[in-house]
C-alpha positions in Angstrom: 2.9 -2.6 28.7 4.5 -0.6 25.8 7.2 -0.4 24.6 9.3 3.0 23.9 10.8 3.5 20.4 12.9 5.8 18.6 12.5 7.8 15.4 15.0 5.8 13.7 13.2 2.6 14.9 9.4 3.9 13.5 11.2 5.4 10.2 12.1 1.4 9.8 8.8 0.0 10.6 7.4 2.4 8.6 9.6 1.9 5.5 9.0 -1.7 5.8 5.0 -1.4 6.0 5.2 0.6 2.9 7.5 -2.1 1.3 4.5 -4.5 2.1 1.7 -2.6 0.8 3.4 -2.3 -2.5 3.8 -5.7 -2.7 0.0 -6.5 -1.9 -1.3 -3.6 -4.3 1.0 -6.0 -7.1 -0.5 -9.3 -5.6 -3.9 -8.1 -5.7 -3.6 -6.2 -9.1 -2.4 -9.2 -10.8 -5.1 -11.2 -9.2 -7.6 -8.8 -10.5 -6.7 -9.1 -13.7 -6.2 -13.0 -13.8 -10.2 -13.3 -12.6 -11.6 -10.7 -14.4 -12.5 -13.0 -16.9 -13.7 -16.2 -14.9 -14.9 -14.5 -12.0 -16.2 -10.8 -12.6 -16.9 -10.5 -8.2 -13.7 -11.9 -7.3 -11.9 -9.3 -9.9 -14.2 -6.2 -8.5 -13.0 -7.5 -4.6 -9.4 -7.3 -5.7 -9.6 -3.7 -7.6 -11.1 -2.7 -4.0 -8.6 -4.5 -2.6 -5.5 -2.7 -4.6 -7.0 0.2 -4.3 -6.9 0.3 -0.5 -3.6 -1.0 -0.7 -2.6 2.2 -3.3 -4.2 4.3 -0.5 -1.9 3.4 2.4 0.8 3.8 0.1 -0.2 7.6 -0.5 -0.3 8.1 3.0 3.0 6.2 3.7 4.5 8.2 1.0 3.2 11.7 2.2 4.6 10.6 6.2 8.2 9.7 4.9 8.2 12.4 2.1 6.3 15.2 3.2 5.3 17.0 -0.4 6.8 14.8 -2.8 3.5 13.4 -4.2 2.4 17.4 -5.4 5.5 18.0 -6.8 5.2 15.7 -9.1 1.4 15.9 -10.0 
């Protein structure tokens, strides 16, 4: 069964989710970084890793602020 919820609710969720993948794009950037000496695979993993994590962001940003991204590129 599902559950009904409101926009104020789903605004929450999704300002928490975009919370989160800001703090995994920082976790996995820094990891890149710290490996990309000693471990050239594990580094290229996390860029890919960060990067998808920079993508949901985008997105994230473009549902709670419709526009804001091309105003300031």
């Amino acid at each position: 069964m599902t559950d009904v919820v409101d926009s104020d609710e789903l605004l929450r969720r999704m300002h928490r989710a975009r919370a989160s993948a800001r703090q995994e794009e920082r976790t996995w950037r820094m990891r890149s970084e710290q490996l990309r000496s000693t471990d050239p695979e594990g580094a290229r993993d996390a860029v890919v890793r960060t990067l998808a994590y920079e993508t949901v962001i985008v997105v994230l940003d473009e549902i709670l602020t419709p526009g804001r991204r091309s105003e300031q590129g």
